[in-house]
N, C-alpha and C positions, 0 to 999 in steps of 0.2 A: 499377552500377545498383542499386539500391535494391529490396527485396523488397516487394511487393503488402503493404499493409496491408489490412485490413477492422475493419468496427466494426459495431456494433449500440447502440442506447440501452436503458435500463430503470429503472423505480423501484424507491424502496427506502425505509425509515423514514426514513434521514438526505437524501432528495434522488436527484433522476437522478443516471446512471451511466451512465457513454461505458466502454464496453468495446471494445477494439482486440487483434487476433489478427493473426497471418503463419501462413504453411503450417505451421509447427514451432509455435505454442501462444500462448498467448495475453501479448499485449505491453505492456498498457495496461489501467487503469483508474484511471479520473479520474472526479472526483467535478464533478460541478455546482457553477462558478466557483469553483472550487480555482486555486490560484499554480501558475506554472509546468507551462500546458495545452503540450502537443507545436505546436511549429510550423511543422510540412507536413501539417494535417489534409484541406488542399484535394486531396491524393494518394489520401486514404481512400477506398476503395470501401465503399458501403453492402452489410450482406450481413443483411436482417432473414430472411427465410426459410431458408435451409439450417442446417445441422447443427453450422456450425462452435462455436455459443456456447451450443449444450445443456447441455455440461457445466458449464461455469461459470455460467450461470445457475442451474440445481439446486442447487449449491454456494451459491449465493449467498443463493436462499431458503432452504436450512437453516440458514445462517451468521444467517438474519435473525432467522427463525421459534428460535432455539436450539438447533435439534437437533445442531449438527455447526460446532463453533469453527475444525476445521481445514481445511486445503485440502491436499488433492493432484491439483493440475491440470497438464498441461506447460506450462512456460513457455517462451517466447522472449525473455530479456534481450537485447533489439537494441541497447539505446544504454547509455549509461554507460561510464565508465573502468575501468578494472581497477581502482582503490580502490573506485569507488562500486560495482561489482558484488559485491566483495566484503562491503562493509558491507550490502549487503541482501539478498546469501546469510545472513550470521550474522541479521541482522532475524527469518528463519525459524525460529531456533533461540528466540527467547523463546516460552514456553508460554503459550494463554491467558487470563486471568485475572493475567497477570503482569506488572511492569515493571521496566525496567531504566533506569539513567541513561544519559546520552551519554557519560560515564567511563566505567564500564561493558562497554556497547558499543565504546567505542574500547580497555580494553583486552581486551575478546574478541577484537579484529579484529588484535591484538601491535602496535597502533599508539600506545601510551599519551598523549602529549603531543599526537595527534591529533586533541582532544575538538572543535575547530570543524571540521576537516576533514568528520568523522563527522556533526554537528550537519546539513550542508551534503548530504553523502552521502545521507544522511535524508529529507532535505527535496526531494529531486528522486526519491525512488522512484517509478517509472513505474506499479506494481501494487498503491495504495493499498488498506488491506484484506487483500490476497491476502498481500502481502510488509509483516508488521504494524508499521510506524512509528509505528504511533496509541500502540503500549504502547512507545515511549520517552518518557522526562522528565526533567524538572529534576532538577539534582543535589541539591536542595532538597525536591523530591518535588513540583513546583508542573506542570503539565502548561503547558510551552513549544511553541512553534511546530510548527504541523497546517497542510500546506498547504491542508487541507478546511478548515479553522478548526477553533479549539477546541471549540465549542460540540458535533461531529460529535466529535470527540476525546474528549470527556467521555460523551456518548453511546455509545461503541464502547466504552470502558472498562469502562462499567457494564453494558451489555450483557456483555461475557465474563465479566462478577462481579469486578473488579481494583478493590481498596480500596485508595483513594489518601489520602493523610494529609493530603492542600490540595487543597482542592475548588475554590477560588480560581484564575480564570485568571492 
C-alpha cells in the first residue's frame, strides 16, 4: 500500500509550484508544466492549512527573496532506482552559484561512461530546486535539458550568481 501523499500549491518568480510531502518529509516539487509530472496525483490529498509545508515554504521565499541558496529540509525520496537516488544525492553536493557537467556528475557518482544514464537521472528529479539540476550542463558549458524549461534554468542560475560562458539555449 502506497503511503498518503499531500500537496499544497504556491507562487514564485519562475511560476507555480505543486509541492508534495509523505509523513517522513517532503517528496515533490514540480514546477508549472514541467516534463515528467508524477502520475497518481488523483491519490493526492490536498493539505493547504496545517503545518506540514511551513518549512519548506519559508525556505522557499528566502531561496527566492536571496537570503538563503541552501536547503535543509527532510526529504522523502519515495521513487527512484537506487542509480537515480544516488545521482540526486550527489546533485546536493554542487554549491550554489556553481556548475557542473553531466561528465562530471557521472564521474562523482564512479559511473564514468554513464554520462546519458545521469543526463536521464537528472531529468526525473522529483525535488526540482531543493535537489539542484537547474546547475548542471553541457559539457560545452551551453545549459541542456530543465524539465521546467530552460528559460526557468537560466533564471535559477543567475539568481544564485553562476556565470555561465553560453548564455545561449
Amino acid at each position: 500500500m502506497k503511503p498518503t501523499l499531500y500537496y499544497t500549491q504556491t507562487s514564485s518568480p519562475i511560476g507555480g509550484i505543486t509541492l508534495v510531502a509523505s509523513e517522513a518529509g517532503l517528496c515533490g516539487l514540480y514546477l508549472e508544466g514541467q516534463r515528467h509530472w508524477p502520475r497518481d496525483t488523483d491519490t493526492w490529498v490536498r493539505d493547504d492549512e496545517g503545518a506540514r509545508f511551513d518549512a519548506v515554504l519559508m525556505a522557499l521565499a528566502r531561496y527566492f527573496m536571496g537570503k538563503d541558496l541552501r536547503f535543509s529540509l527532510p526529504l522523502d525520496l519515495v521513487t527512484g532506482t537506487d542509480f537515480q537516488q544516488k545521482v540526486w544525492q550527489a546533485l546536493q553536493e554542487i554549491p550554489a552559484g556553481q556548475t557542473w557537467t553531466y561528465g562530471q556528475l557521472a564521474r562523482h557518482v564512479e559511473s564514468p561512461a554513464a554520462v546519458r544514464a545521469v543526463g536521464a537521472a537528472v531529468g526525473r528529479n522529483p525535488l526540482s530546486i531543493i535537489i539542484p539540476c537547474h546547475r548542471v550542463i553541457g559539457q560545452d558549458g551551453s545549459l541542456t535539458g530543465y524539465a521546467g524549461g530552460l528559460d526557468r534554468k537560466r533564471w535559477l542560475l543567475a539568481h544564485e550568481g553562476a556565470e555561465l560562458a553560453i548564455n545561449a539555449p
